[in-house]
N, C-alpha and C positions, 0 to 999 in steps of 0.2 A: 594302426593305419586306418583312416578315413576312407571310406567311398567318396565321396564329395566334401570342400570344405567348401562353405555358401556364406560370401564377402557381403554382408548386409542385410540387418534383422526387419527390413522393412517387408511390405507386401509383396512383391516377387519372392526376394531371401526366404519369408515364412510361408509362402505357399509350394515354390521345391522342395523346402525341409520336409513338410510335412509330408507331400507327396512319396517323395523317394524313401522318408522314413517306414511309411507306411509299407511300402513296397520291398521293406527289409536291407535296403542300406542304409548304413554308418554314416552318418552326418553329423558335421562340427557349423556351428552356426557363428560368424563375428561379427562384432561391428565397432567401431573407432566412437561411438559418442557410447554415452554412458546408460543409454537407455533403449528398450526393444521399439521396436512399429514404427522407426524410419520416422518423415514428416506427417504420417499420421499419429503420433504419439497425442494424447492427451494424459494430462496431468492434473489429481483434485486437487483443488483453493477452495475454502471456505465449501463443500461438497459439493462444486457445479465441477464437472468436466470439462477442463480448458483445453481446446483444441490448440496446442500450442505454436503449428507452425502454419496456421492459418485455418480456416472453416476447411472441414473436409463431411462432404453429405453425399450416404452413398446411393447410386442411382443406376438402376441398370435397364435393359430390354432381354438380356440372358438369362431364362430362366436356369439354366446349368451352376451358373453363378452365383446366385441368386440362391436357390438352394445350397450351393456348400458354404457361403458363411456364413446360414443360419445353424451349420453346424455349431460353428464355434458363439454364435452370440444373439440372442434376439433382438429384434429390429423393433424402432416404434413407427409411429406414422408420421414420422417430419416429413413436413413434406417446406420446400423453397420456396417463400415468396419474399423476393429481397422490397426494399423502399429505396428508390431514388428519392433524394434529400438536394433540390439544386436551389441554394440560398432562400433556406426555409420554406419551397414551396415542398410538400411532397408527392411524389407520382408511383404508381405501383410497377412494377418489374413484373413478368418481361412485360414485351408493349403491347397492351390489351384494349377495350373499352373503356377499363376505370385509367388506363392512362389518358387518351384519346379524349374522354369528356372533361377531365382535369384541361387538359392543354387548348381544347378547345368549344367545349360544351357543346360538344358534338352529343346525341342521345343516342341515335341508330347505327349498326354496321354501316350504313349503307350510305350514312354522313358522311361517317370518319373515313370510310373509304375514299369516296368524293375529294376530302379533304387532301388523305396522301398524295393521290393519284393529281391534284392541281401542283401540291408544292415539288413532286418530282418531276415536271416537268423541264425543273432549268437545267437539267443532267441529257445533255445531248450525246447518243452514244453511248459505247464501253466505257462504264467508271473505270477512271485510271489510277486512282487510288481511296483509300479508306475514304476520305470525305463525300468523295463522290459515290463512291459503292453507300454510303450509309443513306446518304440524300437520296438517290435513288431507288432506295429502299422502306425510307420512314416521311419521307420529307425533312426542308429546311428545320423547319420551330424544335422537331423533337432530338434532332442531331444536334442544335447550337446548345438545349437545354441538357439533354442526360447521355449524350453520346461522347462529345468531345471534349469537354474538359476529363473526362474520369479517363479516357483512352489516352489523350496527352501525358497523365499522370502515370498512367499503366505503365507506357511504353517509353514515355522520356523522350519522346517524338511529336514534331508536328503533324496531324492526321494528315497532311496533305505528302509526306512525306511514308507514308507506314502503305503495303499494297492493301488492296480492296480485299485480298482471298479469306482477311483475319476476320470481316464483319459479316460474309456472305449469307452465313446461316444464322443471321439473329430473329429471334422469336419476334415475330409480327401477328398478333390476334385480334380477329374483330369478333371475339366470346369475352366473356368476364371470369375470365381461368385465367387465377394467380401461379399457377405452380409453373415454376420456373423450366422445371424439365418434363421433356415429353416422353417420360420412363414408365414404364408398367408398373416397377419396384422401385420404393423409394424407403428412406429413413437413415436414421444413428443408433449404432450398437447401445443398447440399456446399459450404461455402466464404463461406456467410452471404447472408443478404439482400441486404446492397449492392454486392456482386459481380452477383445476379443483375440489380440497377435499373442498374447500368452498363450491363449487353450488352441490354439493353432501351432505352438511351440513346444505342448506340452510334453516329456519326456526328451524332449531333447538337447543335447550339450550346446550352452552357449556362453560366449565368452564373448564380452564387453568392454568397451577400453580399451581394442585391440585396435593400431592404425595395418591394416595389411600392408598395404606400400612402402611400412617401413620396415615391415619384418617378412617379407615375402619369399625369400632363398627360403628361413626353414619353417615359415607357412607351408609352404609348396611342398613342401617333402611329406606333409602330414595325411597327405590325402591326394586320391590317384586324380580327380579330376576336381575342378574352382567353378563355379558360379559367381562369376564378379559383378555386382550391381555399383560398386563406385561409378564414379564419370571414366570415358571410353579414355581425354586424353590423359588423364593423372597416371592412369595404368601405363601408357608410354611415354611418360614423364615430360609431358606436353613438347615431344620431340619437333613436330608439325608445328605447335604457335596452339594459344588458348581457344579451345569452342567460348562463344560467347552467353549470358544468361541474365534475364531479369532476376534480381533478387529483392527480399521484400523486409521490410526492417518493421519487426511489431512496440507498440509500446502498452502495455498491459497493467489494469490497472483494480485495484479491488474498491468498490464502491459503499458506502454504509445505506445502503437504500433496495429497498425491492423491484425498484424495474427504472431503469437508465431510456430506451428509448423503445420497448414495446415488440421489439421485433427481433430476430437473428443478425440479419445482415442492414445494414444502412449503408448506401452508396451513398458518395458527397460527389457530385457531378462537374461542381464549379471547378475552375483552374485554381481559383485563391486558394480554397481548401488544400490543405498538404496534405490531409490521409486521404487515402482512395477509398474506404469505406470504416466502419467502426461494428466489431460483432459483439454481440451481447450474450455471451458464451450459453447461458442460462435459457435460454430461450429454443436450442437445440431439443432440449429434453422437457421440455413445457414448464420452467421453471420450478418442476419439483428436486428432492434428492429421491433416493432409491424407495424409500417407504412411502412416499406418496404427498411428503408435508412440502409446504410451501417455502421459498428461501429466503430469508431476510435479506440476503447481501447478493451485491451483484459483481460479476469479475467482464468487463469491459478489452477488447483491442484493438488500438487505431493500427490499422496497417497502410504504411509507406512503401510505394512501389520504389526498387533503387537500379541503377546499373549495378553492374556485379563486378565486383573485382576481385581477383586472388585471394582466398580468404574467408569472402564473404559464403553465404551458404547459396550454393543454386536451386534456382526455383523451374524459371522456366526458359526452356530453350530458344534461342534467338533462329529461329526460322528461317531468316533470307539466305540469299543467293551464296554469301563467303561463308555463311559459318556450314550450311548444308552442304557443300562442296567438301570442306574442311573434313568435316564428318565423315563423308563417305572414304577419304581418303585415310582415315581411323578405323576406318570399318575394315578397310581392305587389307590392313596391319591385322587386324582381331580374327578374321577370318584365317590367317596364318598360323595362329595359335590352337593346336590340336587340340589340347587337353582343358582349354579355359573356355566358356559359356558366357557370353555378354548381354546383361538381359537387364531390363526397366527401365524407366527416364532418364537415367544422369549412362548407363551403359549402353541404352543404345540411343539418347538424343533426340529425344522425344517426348513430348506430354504427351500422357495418358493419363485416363479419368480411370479412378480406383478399379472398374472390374473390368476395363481393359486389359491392366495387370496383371489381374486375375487369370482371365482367360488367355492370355500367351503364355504364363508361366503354368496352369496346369498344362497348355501343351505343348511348351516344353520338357516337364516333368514327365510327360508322357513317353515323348520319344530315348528322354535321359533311360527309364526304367530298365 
């Protein structure tokens, strides 16, 4: 008999294990795909670390955090500077001065400022939706150029149609600071993500190519209490009607050449473009392998933002008015369940950035002990 069985080898699932392990109970660890560390899985090709189910770069302000999965793995100094790509022009990410003089040869803060502060004037009032929240934020030129067509693509919606709350906090800089996030700690595990979810896993029973939901009666009996990180409604056999979710379709691809387009991430802005960016997997780890030498070949992924339907894999949570509603009325069924724990993205209907996870499931794991 099990003290906890934990329904999903990703970062929630491998950070209770660990924890409770530690803390001397018995835990059985599962998961339904064939492989550990959830959507953080990377997989080697050709020795570059392919982040398989899209770029994942970890980034915190916790130092608590921060410190425990340097337990399991050491970090380099990647640090984010994506390229906007809008029909061949390029512009730096987030929006700084090297975007600012690009878009308008502006030289000084205090131009480009000028600048904004004239084009946001057509926004009278509370932005009432994306378009206007963004306008009001960057001005017209830089929203027509690297804001909305890549958001149309994201979201499968017309920005005028999507609320203002999804743009509010985008990085706006009058410095020449590329790095994308405004984190104390930044980087990629040396050696990929699922190197680090092993030594995070290590000694403990895990069993793979297990679907729970379909073996759940004598799942259930194996162990006194469940930590379930599937999605909230599969668990109640989407009694209520489906949560809804963007999903994202990759198409990957091995290149005979040592550098494809120079950088990590490439956003493609325009509407025409069908991918919403292209990552250059190699570029995560400075295009070496593990001993330091340089890589001949490149592994490339154009990622397609999709609706999601039954089937497809979720990604991220559709946030408005019916599916949060929906949710909550999931939550209030999961709350009735004594002995089962509903915890990460797809359990509790929520994006979260990796050491978010972190940090609710150590204190989770806390309170479990």
């Amino acid at each position: 008999m099990y003290d906890y069985l934990i329904v999903g080898a990703g970062l929630y699932g491998a950070t209770c294990a660990r924890q409770l392990t530690d803390a001397g109970k018995k835990v059985l660890v599962i998961d339904k795909r064939d492989h550990i560390a959830g959507n953080i899985y990377t997989e080697k090709v050709e020795d570059i670390n392919v982040h398989k189910y899209g770029a994942h770069i970890f980034h915190t302000n916790d130092k608590g955090v921060w410190e425990y999965v340097q337990r399991f793995a050491e970090f380099n100094r990647f640090t984010n500077s994506p390229v906007a790509n809008y029909k061949g022009e390029l512009y730096s990410m987030p929006f700084n001065m090297y975007t600012f003089n690009k878009m308008w040869d502006v030289v000084t803060p205090e131009e480009a400022a000028a600048k904004i502060d004239e084009q946001r004037k057509e926004i009278k009032g509370t932005p009432q939706n994306l378009e206007e929240q963004a306008i009001s934020l960057v001005g017209r030129d830089i929203y027509e150029k690297l804001i909305k067509g890549y958001t149309e693509k994201q979201w499968g919606r017309d920005c005028k149609d999507l609320p203002a709350f999804i743009i509010k906090r985008l990085p706006v800089r009058l410095t020449f600071d590329n790095n994308y996030f405004n984190a104390l700690y930044q980087g990629i595990p040396i050696g990929g993500y699922t190197k680090m979810v092993e030594h995070m896993l290590e000694g403990i029973e895990v069993r793979l190519g297990v679907d729970y939901l379909e073996y759940k009666d004598t799942l259930d009996k194996e162990a006194e209490k469940i930590i379930y990180t599937g999605p909230i409604d599969a668990y109640f056999n989407f009694k209520l009607g489906n949560l809804e979710y963007r999903s994202v379709r990759f198409e990957t691809e091995v290149l005979n050449q040592p550098n494809f387009q120079g950088n990590a991430a490439v956003n493609y802005t325009d509407r025409e473009t069908p991918w919403t960016r292209i990552i250059e997997h190699k570029w995560f780890e400075f295009g070496k392998d593990e001993d330091g030498n340089d890589l001949p070949k490149t592994v490339i992924s154009r990622e397609y933002s999709s609706e999601w339907k039954p089937g497809d894999e979720p990604y991220y949570p559709v946030n408005d008015e019916k599916n949060s509603s929906l949710y909550l009325k999931y939550k209030a069924l999961a709350d009735k369940e004594s002995n089962v724990v509903f915890g990460g993205r797809l359990g509790e209907y929520k994006y979260y950035d990796m050491d978010k996870v972190i940090r609710v499931a150590l204190d989770k794991a806390e309170e479990l002990k």
